[in-house]
C-alpha positions in Angstrom: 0.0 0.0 0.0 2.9 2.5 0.7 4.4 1.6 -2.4 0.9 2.6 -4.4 1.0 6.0 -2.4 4.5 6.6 -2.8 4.2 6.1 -6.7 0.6 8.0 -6.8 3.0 10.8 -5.3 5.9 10.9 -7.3 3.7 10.9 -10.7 1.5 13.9 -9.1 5.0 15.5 -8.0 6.2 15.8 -11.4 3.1 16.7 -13.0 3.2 20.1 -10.5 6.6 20.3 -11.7 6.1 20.7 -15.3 3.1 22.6 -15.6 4.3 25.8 -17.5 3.7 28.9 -15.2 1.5 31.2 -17.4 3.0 34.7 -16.5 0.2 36.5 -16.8 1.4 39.7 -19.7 -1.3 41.7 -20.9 -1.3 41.9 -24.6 0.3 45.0 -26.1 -2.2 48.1 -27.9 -1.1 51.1 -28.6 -2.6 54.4 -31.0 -1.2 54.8 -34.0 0.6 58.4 -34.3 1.6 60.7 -36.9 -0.4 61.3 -40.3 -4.3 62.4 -39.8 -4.1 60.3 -36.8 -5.6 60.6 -33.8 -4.3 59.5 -30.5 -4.9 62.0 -27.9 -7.9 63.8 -26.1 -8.3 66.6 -28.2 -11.3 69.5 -28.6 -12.5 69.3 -32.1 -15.1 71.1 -34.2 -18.5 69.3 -34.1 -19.0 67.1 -36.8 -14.9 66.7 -37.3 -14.1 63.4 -39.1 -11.8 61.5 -37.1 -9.6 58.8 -37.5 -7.8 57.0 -34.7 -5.6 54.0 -35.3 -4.7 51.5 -33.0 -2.0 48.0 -33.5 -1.9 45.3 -31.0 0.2 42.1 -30.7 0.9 39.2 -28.6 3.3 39.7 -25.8 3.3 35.4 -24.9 4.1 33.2 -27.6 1.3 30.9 -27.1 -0.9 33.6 -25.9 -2.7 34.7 -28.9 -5.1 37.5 -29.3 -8.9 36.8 -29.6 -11.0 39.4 -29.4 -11.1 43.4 -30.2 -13.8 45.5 -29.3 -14.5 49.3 -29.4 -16.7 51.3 -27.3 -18.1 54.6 -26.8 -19.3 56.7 -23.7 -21.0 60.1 -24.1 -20.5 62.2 -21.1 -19.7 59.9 -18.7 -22.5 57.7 -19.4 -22.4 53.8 -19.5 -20.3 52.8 -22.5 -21.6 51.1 -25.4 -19.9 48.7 -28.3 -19.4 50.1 -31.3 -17.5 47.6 -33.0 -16.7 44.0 -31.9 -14.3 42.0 -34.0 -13.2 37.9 -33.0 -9.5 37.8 -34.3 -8.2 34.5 -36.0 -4.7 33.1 -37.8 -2.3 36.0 -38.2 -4.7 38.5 -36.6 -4.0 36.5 -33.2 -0.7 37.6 -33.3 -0.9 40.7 -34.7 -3.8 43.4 -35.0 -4.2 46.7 -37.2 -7.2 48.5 -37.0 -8.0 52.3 -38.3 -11.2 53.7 -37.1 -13.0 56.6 -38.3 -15.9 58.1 -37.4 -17.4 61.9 -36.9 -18.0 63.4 -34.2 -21.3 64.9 -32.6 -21.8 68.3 -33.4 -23.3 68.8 -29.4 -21.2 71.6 -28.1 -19.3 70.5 -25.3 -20.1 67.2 -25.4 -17.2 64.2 -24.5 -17.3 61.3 -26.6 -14.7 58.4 -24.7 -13.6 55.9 -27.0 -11.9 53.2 -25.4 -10.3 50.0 -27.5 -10.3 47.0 -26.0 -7.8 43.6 -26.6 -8.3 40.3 -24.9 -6.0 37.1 -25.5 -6.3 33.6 -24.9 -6.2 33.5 -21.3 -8.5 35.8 -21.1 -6.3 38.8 -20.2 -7.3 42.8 -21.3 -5.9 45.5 -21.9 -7.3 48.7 -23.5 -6.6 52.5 -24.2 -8.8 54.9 -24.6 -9.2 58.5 -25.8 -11.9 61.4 -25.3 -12.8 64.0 -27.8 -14.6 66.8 -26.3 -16.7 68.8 -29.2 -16.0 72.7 -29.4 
């Protein structure tokens, strides 16, 4: 019987032992700069088009990226997707995407656009921007 719960333990011993330690990196986005890009708050005339830019990648090997998602929040209010894309094959390890849009022509208002990336394990990270209307 010792012997059974001796080998039991070894075999459950090594199997703690090689289990690969998932660090835990967020993925990497970031805006895109330069050009007609956006990737600031900024105060823009109302009904400004805008284009903002954003690239993402892996930062694990095995960690790919799965899903990208854009939202919007008017004035502090509860945000709201505008744009939800499930990434696949070369998109998982790298991700371009240039949005544009025009802005409200509310004077004053804040529009907060935040992009979102989420990778296998389930990790997010996001930046986001807020264009306030003249």
């Amino acid at each position: 019987m010792n012997k059974i719960f001796l080998s039991i333990s070894m075999v459950s011993l090594c199997l703690l032992v090689s289990c690969e330690k998932d660090e835990g990196i967020l993925p990497d986005i970031h805006f895109k700069t330069g050009g007609n890009y956006i990737s600031s708050d900024m105060t823009l005339p109302g009904g400004s088009s805008v284009l903002i830019g954003i690239e993402a990648a892996k930062t694990e090997d095995k960690d790919v990226l799965k899903k990208f998602n854009i939202s919007k929040s008017i004035d502090g209010a509860t945000p709201v997707t505008i744009y939800d894309q499930d990434l696949s094959g070369s998109e998982g390890d790298n991700y371009s995407y240039d949005f544009n849009t025009t802005i409200d022509t509310v004077s004053s208002q804040m529009e907060k656009y935040t992009f979102t990336v989420t990778n296998r394990d389930g990790l997010v990270n996001q930046v986001s921007l807020t264009l306030t209307v003249e």
